[in-house]
Backbone as JSON, one array per atom type, in Angstrom:
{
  "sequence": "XXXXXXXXXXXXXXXXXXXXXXXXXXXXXXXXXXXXXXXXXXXXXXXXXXXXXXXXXXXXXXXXXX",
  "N": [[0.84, -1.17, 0.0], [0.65, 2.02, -0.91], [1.48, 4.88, 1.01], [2.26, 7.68, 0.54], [2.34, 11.17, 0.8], [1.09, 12.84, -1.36], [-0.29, 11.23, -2.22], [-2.43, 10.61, -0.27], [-3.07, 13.37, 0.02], [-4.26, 13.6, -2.66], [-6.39, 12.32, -2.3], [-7.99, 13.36, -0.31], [-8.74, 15.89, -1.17], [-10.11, 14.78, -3.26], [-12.38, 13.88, -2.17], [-13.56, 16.54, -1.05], [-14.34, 17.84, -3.42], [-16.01, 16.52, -4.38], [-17.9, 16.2, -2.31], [-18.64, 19.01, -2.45], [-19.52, 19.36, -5.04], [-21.93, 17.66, -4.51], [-23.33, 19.1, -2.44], [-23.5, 21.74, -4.4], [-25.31, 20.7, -5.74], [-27.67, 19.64, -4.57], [-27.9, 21.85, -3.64], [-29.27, 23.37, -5.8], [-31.17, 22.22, -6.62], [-32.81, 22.44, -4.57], [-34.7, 24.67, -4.79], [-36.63, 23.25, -5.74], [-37.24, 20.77, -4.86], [-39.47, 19.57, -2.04], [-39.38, 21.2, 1.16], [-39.19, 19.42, 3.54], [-37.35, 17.57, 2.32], [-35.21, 18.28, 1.47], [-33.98, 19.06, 3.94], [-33.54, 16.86, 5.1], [-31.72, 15.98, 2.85], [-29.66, 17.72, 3.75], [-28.89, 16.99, 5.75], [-27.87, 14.76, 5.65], [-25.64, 14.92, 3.7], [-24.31, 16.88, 5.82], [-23.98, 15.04, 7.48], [-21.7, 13.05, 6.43], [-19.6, 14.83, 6.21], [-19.19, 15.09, 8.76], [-18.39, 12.9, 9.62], [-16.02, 13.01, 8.06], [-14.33, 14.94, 8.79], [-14.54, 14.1, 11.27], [-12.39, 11.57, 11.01], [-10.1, 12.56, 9.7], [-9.4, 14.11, 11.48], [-8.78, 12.36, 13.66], [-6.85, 10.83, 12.29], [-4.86, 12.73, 11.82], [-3.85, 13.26, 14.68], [-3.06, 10.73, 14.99], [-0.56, 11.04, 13.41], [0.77, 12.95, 14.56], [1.24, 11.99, 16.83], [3.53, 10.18, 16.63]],
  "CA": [[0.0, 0.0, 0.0], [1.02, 3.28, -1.07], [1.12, 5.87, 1.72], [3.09, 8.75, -0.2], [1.88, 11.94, 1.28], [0.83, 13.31, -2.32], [-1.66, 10.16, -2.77], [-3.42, 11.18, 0.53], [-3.65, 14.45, -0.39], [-4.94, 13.62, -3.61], [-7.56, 11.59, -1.7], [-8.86, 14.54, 0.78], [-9.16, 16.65, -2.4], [-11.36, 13.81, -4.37], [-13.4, 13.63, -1.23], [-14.22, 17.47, -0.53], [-14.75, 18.35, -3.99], [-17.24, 15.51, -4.58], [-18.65, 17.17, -0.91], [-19.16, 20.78, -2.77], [-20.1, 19.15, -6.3], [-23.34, 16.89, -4.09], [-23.87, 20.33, -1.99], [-24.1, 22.52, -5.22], [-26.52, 20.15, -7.12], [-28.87, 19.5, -3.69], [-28.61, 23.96, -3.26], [-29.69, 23.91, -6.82], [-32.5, 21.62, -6.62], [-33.43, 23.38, -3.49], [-35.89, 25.47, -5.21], [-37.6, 22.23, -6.75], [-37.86, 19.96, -3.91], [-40.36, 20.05, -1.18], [-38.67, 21.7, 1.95], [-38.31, 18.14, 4.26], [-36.66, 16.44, 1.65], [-34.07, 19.28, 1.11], [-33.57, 19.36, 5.16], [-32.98, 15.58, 4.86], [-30.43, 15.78, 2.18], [-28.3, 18.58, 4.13], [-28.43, 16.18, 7.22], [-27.14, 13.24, 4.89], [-24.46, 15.99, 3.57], [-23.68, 17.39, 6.95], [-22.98, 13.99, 8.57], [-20.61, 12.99, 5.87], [-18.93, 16.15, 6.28], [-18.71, 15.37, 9.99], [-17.51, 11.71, 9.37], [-14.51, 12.94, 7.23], [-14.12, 15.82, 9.24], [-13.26, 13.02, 13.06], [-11.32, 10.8, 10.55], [-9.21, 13.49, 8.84], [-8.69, 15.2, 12.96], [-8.35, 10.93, 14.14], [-5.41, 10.18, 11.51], [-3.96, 13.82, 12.05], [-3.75, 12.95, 15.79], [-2.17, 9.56, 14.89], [0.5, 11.08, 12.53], [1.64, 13.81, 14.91], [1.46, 11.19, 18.06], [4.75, 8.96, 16.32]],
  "C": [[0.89, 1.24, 0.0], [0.78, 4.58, -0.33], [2.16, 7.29, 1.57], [1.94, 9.67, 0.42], [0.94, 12.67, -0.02], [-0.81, 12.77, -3.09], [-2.86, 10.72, -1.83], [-4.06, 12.32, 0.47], [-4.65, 14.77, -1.55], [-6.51, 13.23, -3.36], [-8.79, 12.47, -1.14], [-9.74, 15.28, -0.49], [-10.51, 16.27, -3.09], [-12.39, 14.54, -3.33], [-14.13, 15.02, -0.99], [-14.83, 18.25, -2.17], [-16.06, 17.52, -4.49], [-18.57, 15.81, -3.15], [-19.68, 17.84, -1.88], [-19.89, 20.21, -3.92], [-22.27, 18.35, -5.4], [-23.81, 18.21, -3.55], [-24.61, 21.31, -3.11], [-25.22, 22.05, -6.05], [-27.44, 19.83, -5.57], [-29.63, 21.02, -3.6], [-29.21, 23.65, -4.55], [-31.13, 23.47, -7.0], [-33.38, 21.86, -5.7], [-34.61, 23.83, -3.73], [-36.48, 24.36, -5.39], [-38.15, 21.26, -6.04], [-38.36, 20.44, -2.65], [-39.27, 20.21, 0.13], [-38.18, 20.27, 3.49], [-37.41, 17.47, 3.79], [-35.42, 17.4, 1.36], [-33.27, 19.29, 2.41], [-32.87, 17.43, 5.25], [-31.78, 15.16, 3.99], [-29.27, 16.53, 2.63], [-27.99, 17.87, 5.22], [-27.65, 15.33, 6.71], [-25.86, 13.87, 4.73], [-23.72, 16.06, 4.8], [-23.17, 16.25, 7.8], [-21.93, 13.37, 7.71], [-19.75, 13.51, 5.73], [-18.21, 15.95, 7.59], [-17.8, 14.24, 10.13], [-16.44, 11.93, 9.02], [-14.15, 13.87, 7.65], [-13.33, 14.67, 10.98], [-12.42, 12.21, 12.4], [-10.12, 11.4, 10.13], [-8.47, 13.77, 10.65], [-8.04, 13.76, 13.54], [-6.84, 10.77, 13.44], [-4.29, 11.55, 11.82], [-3.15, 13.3, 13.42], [-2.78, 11.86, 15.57], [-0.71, 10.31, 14.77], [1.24, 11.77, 13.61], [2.04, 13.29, 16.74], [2.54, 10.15, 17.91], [5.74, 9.67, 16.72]]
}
């Protein structure tokens, strides 16, 4: 397994722009869907956000605990 600092980074990247790309197409559809189902997709959003938000602070913690 390839743990080059460049790969990981590449990784974070994938992960937050695939974030903003699901965020900008749920805001957009915003207008179109009924207002529970819009509050339901920012919760789905927002806990994936929070997930890769304690794993990202978890592995930080690791790296700077060697």
């Amino acid at each position: 397994m390839n743990n080059c600092p460049l790969e990981s980074e590449r990784k974070i990247m994938l992960f937050l722009v695939a974030a903003l790309l699901l965020m900008g197409i749920m805001l957009g559809t915003a207008a179109h869907l009924p207002a529970p189902v819009t509050l339901v997709a920012a919760a789905v959003i927002a806990g994936w956000l929070l997930v890769f938000f304690l794993r990202e602070r978890r592995h930080h913690a690791e790296v700077t605990s060697r």
